[in-house]
SERO-363305 format. One record per residue: residue in three letters; x, y, z of N, C-alpha, C in turn. Coordinates in steps of 0.2 Angstrom, whole numbers, plus 5000, padded with zeros to 4 digits. Example, Ala and Ser with C-alpha at 12.3 -4.5 7.8 and 13.67 -1.06 7.14 Angstrom:
<rs>
Ala506649725039506249785039506649845039 Ser506449895035506849955036506450005039 
</rs>
This chain:
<rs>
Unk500449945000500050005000500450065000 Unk500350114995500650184994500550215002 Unk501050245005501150295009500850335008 Unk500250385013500050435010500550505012 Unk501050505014501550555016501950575009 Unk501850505006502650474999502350514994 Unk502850574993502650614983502850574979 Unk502450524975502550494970502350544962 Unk503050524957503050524951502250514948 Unk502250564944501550544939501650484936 Unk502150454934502350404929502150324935 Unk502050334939502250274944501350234945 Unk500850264942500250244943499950234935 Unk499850184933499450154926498650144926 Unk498350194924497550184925497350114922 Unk497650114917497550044911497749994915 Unk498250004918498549914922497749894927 Unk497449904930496649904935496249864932 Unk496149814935495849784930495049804938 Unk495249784943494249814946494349834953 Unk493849874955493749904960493349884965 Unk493549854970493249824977492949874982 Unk492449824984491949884990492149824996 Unk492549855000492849805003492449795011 Unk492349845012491849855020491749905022 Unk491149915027491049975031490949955036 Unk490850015043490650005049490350065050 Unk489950085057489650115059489650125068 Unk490350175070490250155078489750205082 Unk489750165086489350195094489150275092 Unk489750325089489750385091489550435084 Unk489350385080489150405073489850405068 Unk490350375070491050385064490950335059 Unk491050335054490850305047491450285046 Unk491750215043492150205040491850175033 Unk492150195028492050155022492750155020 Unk492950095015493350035014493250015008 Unk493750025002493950004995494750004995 Unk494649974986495149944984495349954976 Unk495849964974495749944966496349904966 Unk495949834964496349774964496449744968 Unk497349714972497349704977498049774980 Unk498049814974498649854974498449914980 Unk498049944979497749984982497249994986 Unk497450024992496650004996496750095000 Unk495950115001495550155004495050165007 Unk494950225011494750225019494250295021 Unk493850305016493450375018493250345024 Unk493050425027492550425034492450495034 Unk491650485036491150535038491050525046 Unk490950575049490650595056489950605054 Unk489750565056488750585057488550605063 Unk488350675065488050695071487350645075 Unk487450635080487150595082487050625090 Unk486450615095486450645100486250615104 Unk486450545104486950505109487150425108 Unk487550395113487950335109487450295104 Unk487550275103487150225094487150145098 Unk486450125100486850045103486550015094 Unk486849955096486849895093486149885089 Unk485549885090485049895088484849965085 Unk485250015084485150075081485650065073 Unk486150055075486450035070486449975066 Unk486149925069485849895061485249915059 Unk484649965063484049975059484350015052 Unk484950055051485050105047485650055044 Unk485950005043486249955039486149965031 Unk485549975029485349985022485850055020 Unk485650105025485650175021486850195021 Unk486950145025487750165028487850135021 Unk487450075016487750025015487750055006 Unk487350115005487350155001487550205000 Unk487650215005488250275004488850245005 Unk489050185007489550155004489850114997 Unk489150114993489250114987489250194983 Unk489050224986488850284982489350324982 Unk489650334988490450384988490950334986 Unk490950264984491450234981491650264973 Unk490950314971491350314965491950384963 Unk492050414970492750444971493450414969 Unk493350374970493950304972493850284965 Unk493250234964493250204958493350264950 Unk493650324949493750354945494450374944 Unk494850354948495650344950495850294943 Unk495550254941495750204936494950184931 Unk494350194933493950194931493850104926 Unk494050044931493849984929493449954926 Unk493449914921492849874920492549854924 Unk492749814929492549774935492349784941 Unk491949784944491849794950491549734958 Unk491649754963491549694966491149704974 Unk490749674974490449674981490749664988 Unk490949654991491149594992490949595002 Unk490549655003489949665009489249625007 Unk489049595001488349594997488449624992 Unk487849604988487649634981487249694984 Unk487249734980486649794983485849764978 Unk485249754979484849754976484649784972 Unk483949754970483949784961483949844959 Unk483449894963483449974963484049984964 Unk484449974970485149994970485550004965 Unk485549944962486149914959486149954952 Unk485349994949485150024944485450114944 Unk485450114951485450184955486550194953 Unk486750114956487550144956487750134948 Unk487350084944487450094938487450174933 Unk487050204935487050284930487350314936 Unk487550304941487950354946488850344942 Unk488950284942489650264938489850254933 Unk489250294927489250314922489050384919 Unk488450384918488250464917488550504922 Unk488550494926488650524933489450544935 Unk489650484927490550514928490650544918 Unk490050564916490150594909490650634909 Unk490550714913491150764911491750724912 Unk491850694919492550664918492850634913 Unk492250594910492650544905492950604898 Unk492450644895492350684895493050734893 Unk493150754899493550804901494350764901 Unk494450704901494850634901495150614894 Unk494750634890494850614882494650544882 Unk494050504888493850424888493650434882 Unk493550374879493150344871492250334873 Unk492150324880491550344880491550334888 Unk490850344892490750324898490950284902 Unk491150264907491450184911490750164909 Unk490750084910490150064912490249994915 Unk490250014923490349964925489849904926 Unk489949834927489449794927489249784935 Unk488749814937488649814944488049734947 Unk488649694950488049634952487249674956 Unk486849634957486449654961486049564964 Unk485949584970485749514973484949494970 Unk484749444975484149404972483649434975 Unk483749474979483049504984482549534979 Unk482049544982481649574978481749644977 Unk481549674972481449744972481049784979 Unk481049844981480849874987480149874984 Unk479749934989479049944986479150024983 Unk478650044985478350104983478950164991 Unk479150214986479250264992478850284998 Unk478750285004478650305011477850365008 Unk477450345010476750385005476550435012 Unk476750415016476250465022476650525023 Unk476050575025476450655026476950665028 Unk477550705026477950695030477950745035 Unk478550735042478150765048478850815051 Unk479350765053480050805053480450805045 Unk480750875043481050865037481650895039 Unk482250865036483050895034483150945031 Unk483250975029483551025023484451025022 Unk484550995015485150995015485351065013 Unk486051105016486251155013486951185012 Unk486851205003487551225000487751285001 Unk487551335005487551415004487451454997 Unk487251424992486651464988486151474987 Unk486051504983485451534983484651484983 Unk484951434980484351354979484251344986 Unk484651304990484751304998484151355003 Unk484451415000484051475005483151465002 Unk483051444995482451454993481951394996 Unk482351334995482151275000481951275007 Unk482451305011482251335018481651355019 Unk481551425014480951465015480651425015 Unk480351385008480051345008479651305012 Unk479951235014479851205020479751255024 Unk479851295028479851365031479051365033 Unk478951385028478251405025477651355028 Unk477851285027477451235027477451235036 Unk477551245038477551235046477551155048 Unk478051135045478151055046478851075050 Unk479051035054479651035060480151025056 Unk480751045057481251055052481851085055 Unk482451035054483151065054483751065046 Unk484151085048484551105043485351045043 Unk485651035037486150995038486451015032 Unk487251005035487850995028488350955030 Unk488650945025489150905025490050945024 Unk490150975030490451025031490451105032 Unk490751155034490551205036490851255033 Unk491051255025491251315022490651385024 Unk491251445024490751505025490151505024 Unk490151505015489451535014488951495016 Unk488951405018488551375023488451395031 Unk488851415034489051455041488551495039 Unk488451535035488151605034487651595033 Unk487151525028486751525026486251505033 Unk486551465035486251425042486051495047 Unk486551515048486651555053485751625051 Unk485751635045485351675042484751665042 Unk484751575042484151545044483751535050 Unk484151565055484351545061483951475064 Unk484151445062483651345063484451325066 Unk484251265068484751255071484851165065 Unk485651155065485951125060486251065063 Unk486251015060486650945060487050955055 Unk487950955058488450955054488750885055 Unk488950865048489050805046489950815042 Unk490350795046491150795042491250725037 Unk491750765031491750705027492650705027 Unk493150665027493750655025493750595019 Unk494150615015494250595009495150545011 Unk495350485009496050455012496350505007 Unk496950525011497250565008497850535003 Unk497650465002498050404998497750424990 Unk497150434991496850454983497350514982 Unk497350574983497750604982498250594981 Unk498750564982499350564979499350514975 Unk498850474975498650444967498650494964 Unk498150534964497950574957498650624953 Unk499350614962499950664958500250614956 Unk499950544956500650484951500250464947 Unk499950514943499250494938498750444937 Unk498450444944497650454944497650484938 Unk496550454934496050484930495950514936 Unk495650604934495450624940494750674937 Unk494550724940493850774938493250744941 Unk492750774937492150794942491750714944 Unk491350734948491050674951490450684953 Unk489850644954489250654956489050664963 Unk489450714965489450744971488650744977 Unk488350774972487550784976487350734979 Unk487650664976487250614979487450564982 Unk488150594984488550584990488350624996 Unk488150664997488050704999487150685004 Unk486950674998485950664999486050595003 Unk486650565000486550485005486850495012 Unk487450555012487650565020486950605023 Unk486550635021485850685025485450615026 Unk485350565021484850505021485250455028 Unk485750445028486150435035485850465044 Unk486150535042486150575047485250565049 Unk484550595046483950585045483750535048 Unk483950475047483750415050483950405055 Unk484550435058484850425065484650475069 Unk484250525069483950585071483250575070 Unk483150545067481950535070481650565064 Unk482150605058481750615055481550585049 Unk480950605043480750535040480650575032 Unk481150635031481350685026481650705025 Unk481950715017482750735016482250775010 Unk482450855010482150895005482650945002 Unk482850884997483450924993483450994988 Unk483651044985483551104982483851084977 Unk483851034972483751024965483151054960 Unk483351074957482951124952482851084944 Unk482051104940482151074935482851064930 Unk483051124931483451154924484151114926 Unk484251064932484651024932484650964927 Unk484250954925484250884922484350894915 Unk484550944914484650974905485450964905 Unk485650924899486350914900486850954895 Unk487650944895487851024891488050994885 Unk488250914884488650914876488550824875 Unk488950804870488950744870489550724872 Unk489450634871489850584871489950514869 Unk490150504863489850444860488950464859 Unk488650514857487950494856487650484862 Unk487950494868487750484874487650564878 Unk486850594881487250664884487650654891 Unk488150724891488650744895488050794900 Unk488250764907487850834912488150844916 Unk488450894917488750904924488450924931 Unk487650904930487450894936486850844936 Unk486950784934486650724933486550704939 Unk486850704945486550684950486250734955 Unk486050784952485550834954484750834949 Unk485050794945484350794939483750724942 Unk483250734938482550714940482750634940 Unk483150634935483250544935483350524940 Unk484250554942484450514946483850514953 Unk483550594955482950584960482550514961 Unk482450514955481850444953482250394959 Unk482750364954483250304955483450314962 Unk483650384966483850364971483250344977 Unk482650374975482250364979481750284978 Unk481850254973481750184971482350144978 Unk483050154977483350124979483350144987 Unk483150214991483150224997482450154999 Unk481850164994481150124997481350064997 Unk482050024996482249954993482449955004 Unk482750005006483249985012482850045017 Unk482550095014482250125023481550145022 Unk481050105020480450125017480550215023 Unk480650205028480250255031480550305029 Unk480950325027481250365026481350395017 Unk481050455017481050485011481350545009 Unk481750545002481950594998481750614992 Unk481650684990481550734986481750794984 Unk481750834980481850904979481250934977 Unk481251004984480651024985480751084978 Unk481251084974481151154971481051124963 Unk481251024962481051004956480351034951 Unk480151074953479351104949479951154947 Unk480351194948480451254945481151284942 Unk481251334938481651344934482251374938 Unk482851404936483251434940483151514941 Unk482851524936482551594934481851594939 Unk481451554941481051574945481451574951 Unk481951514952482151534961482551604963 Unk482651614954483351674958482851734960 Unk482151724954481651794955481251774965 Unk481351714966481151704975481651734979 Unk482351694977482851714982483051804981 Unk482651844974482851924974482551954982 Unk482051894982481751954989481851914998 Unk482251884995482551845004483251875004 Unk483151955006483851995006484251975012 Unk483951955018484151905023484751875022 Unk484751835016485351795012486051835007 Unk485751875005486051935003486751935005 Unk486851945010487751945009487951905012 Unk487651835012488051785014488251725009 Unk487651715004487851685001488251674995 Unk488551614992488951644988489151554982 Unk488951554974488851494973489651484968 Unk489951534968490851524966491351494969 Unk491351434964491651374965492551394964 Unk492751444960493251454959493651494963 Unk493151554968493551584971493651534977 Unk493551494978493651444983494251404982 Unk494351404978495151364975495451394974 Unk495451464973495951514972496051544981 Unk495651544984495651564992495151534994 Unk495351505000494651465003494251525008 Unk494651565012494551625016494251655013 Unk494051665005493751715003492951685002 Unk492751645001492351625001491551645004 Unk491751675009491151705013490851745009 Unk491251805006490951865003491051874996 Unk491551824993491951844988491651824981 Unk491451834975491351794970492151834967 Unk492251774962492651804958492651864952 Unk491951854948491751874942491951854937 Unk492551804936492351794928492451734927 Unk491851674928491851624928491051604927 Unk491151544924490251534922489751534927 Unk490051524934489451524939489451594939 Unk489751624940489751704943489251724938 Unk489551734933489051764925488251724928 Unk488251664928487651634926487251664935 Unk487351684940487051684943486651784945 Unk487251814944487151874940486751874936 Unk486851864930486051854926485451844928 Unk485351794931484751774932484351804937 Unk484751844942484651884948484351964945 Unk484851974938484852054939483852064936 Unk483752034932482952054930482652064937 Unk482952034941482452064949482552094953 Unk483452134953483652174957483752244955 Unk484052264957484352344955484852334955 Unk485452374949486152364947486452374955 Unk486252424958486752434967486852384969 Unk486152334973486152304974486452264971 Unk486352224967486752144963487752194965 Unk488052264963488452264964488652284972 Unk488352264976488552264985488752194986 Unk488252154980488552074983489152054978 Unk489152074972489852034967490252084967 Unk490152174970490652214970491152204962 Unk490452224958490852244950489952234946 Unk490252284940489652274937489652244931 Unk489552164931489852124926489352124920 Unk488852154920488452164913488452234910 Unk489152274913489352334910490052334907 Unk490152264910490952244907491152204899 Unk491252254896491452234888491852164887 Unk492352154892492552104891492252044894 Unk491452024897491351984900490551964894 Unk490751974888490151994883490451894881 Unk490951894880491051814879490651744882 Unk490951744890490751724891489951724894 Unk489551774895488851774894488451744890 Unk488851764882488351724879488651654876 Unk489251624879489051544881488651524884 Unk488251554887487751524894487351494888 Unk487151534884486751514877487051464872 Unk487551444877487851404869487951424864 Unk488051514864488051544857489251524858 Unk489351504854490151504853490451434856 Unk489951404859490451324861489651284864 Unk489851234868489351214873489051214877 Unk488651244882488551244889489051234893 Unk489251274897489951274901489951224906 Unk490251194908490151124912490251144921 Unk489551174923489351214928488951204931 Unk488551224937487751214939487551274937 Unk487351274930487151324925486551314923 Unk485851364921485451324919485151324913 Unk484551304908484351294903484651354899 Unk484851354894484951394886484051444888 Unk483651404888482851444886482851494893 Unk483051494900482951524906483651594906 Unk484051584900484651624901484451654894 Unk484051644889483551684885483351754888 Unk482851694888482251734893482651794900 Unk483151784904483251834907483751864904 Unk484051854896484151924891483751964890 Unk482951934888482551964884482351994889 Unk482051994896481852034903482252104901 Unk483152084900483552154904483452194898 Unk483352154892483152224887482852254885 Unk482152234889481752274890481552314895 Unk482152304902482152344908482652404908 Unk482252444909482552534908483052524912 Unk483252494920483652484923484452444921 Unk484352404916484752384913485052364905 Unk484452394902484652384896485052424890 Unk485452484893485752524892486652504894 Unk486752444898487352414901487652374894 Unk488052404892488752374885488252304884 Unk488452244889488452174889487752184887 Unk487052204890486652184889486452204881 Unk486652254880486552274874486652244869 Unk487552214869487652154864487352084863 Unk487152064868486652004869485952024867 Unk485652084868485052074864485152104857 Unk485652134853485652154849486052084843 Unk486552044846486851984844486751914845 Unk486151914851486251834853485551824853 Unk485051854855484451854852483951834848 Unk484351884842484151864835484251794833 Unk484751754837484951684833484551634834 Unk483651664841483351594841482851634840 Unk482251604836481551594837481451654844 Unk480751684842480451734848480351684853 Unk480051634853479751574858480151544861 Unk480751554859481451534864481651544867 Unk481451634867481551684873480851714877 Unk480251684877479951684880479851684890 Unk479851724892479951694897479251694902 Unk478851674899478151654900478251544903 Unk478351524899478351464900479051454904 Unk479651474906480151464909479751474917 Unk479451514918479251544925478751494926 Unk478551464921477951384926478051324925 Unk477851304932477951264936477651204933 Unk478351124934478051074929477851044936 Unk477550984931477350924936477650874936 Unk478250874933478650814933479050814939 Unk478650794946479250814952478850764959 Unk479050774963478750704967478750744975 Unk478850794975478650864979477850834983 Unk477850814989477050794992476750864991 Unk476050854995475450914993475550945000 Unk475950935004476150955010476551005009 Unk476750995004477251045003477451094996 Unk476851064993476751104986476551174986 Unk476051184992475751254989476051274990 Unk476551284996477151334999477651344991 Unk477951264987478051294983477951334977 Unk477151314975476851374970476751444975 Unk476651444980476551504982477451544982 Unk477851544983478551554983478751564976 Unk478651504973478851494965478651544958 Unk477751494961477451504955477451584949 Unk477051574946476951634943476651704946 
</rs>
């Protein structure tokens, strides 16, 4: 086993020599610490663990009622590991997961790794052959009201609109993350509810894989994430995980082999479906959804314009975090595709001060940021590979700013209504049908009006 101290040469790791990746075991002690336990091959082996807040020791009977749910997030965060070599093969060797499961890590370890392959120059998606045991399939997801809900949150603006949400419904409700970066701190704090924090460590052995040439890049985070809240949830009494996935996630940016590329696939409706088939296989009591899937991202930002609460704490720039983690609280960077795409969709329902008190720049007055705007449309390449959303919702809040006296006199907007415009159909840029609400979403009636009341038109 590699030393995770030892700087190994990039030349020292062969993706190609792997032939498969082992789920080798988990555990779950007393005090909520998680171990999960892989391998590629018999060369290499790895060791995540999470901290699951818990509020008090766990006996023996508590920890196997929630066996199911540890046993999926130990497939489901396997596929950080399993993308170091990206295997044919793969192996159980705690049990098979079940059929909904098995269906659920099959597009997690494929679609679910598009951009990377993608971004990899792969020939096409991994596709690993995932056994699944003889059990039967689960039933039907958990049907009765739900009573205590979770709120997972990332410190955007999605997050904050979910909050209200559930808010609204006067169902009991706390808050969780998987970590405590600023603009989380901020968000929670804004919310003032009180929060289950959950820590994740990643073996710091992948890492210096990935400087002895590990395949490395994006991975289907979100639902790593929804399995550590569906964990925590079930060890806490509650019987709801109400994630702030948005329709416009389920649109994906490019291809690959004929096959679509999304770089947020495991925030789209599908995986929703699949995760929630495989939770009803192993905790019927326990359910998950996203309370925002009815709505577009242009509807959330026109909710989140009026929850000024949130206002200077949130913040969805992925980049300024890599370039400085400390800046993170208040910082966006401005010219990066979340930054551009979040501004946009905001400015139809703010005023220029405003939007500049929080990005501190006026990036639809900036000549030079006329580029990467109208990528957002796919006008000059693909959809940028971001949690960006729909071509028709980045339309539509062109067409909004050009016909807003408050903004449509700014260089940027100007160019985009007079050059990016014209290249679709009027009904492109409609934003009459962006702003309603679909029914393709699995949101109970407990909690829909709050969404149409918040969302709707």
């Amino acid at each position: 086993m590699t030393s995770s101290s030892q700087r190994l040469p990039r030349v020292l790791f062969d993706p190609s020599t792997i032939d498969g990746f082992r789920f080798v075991g988990r555990d779950l002690a007393e005090d909520g610490s998680v171990r999960l336990r892989y391998a590629l091959d018999d060369a290499y082996e790895f060791e995540e663990r999470f901290s699951i807040p818990v509020a008090a020791a766990l006996s023996a009977g508590e920890r196997k009622r929630v066996e199911g749910l540890l046993a999926l997030l130990h497939w489901v965060a396997g596929v950080s590991y399993y993308k170091a070599a990206a295997p044919p093969n793969v192996a159980c060797e705690t049990g098979n997961p079940r059929p909904a499961t098995s269906e659920l890590l099959a597009a997690l370890y494929s679609e679910g790794l598009g951009e990377f392959a993608f971004v990899n120059g792969l020939p096409g998606f991994p596709r690993p052959d995932f056994p699944r045991s003889s059990a039967p399939a689960g039933g039907a997801p958990v049907a009765e009201a739900p009573r205590r809900v979770l709120v997972p949150v990332g410190g955007g603006k999605d997050s904050a609109v979910a909050i209200e949400i559930v808010r609204a419904s006067g169902l009991e409700m706390e808050l969780f993350s998987v970590g405590n970066a600023p603009a989380i701190e901020g968000t929670v704090h804004a919310a003032g509810l009180r929060r289950l924090l959950a820590k994740r460590s990643i073996d710091p052995r992948l890492i210096e894989l990935n400087r002895a040439g590990a395949l490395n890049g994006h991975v289907p985070i979100t639902a790593i994430v929804s399995c550590a809240a569906l964990l925590t949830a079930a060890l806490n009494g509650f019987d709801t995980v109400a994630l702030a996935n948005e329709r416009s996630a389920s649109a994906g940016n490019t291809t690959l082999d004929g096959v679509e590329v999304n770089h947020q696939f495991s925030k789209s409706a599908r995986v929703e479906r699949l995760l929630s088939a495989a939770v009803a296989e192993v905790a019927p009591d326990v359910r998950i959804f996203s309370v925002l899937r009815p709505a577009s991202e242009l509807s959330i930002a026109r909710a989140f314009a009026r929850l000024d609460q949130y206002h200077p704490v949130f913040t969805s720039c992925n980049r300024i975090f890599k370039l400085d983690p400390a800046l993170r609280l208040t910082s966006w960077c401005c010219d990066c595709d979340k930054c551009r795409f979040v501004f946009l969709i905001l400015a139809p329902f703010m005023e220029p001060d405003a939007l500049w008190r929080i990005f501190g720049r006026a990036m639809l007055d900036d000549e030079r940021q006329y580029a990467g705007f109208a990528l957002l449309t796919a006008t000059g390449g693909h959809k940028p590979f971001e949690c960006v959303g729909e071509t028709v919702e980045v339309l539509a809040a062109i067409r909004l700013l050009a016909d807003d006296p408050r903004w449509r006199d700014q260089r940027v907007v100007r160019r985009l209504a007079s050059e990016v415009l014209p290249r679709f159909p009027s009904e492109a840029t409609d934003p009459e049908p962006v702003f309603a609400l679909s029914g393709d979403h699995q949101v109970p009636p407990e909690l829909f009006a709050q969404v149409d009341a918040l969302l709707g038109p």
